[in-house]
N, C-alpha and C positions, 0 to 999 in steps of 0.2 A: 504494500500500500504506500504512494511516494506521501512524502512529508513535503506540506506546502507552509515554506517558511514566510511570515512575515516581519519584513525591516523596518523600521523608519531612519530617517536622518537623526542624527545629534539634538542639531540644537533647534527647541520647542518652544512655543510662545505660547498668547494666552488663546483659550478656547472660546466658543459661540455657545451658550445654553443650548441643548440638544431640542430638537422639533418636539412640541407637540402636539399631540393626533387627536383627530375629533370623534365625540364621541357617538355620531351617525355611523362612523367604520364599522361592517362588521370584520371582524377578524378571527385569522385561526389560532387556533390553542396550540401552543408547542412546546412540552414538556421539558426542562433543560437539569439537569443533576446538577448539583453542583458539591467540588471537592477542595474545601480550602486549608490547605496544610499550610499556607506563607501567613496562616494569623494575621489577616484584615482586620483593623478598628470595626466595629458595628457601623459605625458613621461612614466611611468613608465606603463601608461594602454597599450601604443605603444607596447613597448617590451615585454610584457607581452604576449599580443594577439600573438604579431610574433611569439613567443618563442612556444605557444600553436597551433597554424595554421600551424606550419614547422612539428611539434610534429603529430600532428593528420594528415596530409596532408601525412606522411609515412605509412597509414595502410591507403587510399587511398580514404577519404574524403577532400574537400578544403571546407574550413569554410566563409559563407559569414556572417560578425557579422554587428548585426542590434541594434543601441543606441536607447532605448525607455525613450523616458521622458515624463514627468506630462502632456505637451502638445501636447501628441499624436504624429505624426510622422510616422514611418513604423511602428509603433505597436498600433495603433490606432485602425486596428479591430482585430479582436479574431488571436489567433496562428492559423497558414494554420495547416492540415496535414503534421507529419514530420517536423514542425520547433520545436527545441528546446528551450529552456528557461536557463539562467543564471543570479545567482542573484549573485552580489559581495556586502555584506554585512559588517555589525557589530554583531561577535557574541552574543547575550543575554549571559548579566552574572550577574547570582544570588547568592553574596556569602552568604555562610554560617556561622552560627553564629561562629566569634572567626577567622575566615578567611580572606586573604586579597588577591587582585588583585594581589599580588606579588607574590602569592605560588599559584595560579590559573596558572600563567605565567610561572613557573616553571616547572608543573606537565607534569610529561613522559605521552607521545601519547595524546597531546591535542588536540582534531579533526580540521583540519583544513577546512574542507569541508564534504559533503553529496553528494547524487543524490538518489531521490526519482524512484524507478524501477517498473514495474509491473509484479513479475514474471508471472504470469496467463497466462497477454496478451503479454508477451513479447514487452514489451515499456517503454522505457522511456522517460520524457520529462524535468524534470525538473533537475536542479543543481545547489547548492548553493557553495560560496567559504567566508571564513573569512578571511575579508582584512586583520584587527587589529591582528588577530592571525596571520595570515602570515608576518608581518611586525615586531609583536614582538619575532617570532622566529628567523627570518633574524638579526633581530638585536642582539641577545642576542650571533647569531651565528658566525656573520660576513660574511652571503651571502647576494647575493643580491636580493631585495626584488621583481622586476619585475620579475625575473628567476623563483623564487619559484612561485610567483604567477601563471607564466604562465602556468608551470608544473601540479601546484593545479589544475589549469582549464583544463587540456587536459587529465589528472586523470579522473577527473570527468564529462567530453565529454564522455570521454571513455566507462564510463559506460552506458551512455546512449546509443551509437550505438551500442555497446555489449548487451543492454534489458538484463545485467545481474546485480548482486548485489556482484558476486563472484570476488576473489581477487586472483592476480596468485601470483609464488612463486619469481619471478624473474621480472624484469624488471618496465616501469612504472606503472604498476597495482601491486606491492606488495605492501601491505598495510601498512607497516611501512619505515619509510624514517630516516637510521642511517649514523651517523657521520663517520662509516667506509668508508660505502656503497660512501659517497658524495667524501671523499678524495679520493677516488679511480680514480675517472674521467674518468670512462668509458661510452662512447655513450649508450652501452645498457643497463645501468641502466637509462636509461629517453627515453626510445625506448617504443613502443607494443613489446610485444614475438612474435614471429612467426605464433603461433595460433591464438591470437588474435586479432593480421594483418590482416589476411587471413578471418575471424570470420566477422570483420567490412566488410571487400571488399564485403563479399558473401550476408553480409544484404544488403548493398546496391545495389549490383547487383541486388538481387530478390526483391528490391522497387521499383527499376526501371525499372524491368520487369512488375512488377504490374503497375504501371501509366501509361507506353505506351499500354499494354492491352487498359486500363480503357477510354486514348485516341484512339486507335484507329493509335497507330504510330508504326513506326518501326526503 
């Protein structure tokens, strides 16, 4: 299954409040795990998730996020069909000889996050996001750490209801995130493009056709 990394640039400015959605939309429900072993603040996990659920909630999914812990809970048994997975982690870091944690921190397009994709079967399920890198970029930048984060995560939502690995040229799915780009504070650079709004809607419309078949509903 290839690994579809996402980069962004060093240096971050300040963010646009994230859209939001009205409440005429109807939307589809899409179940997301979540696995936070990098020890997010309550607060900052809040705004985060909001910032990521207003985010994705405009190309016409509403996220119902599920906290799985050591003790079971709503993820107790196996992932249903169609629930996704989110790890909020610590990224592994191996320096190398003569190296330090400080020019690791430094270094242009350090990934902040993945989603593992199937192109074959078109699915995705899983996404990973790096707290510690998101926090040390925020900091280094002077944005704010929930905001990135949330973004990080609906980035990488993204790719999952897209079952794609590809990266657009514009908007939240470009795959580099520059200091121009942040100063600018335009809504549709932390939007879907157009196509890939429309992309998400039409997968889930035809899941959804699929499970009401499969029941027997209409």
């Amino acid at each position: 299954m290839p690994l579809r990394t996402l980069r962004f640039a060093l240096l971050l400015c300040g963010f646009v409040p994230p859209p939001d959605t009205t409440a005429a939309t109807i939307l589809d429900e899409v179940a997301v795990r979540i696995y936070d072993t990098a020890g997010v603040a309550a607060g900052v996990r809040t705004t985060a998730l909001r910032t990521a659920s207003n985010t994705v909630a405009s190309a016409g999914a509403s996220i119902q996020w599920r906290f799985c812990h050591a003790n079971g809970g709503p993820c107790a048994s196996s992932p249903q069909p169609g629930e996704l997975i989110l790890r909020i982690v610590h990224a592994p870091v191996t320096a190398a000889p003569g190296s330090s944690l400080a020019r690791l921190r430094s270094a242009a397009g350090l990934p902040l996050g993945d989603a593992y994709v199937d192109v074959g079967q078109a699915a995705g399920v899983l996404a990973t996001v790096y707290f510690d890198r998101v926090t040390r970029l925020a900091v280094e930048s002077g944005t704010d750490v929930a905001t990135l984060l949330g973004y990080a995560i609906a980035h990488e939502i993204g790719h999952l209801l897209l079952a794609s690995n590809a990266h657009g040229t514009h908007g939240l799915m470009r795959p580099l995130w520059s200091s121009r780009e942040l100063r600018r504070g335009r809504a549709v650079d932390w939007a879907f493009a157009e196509g890939e709004a429309a992309a998400i809607r039409a997968r889930l419309e035809a899941s959804r056709i699929r499970t009401h078949a499969m029941w027997g509903l209409r």
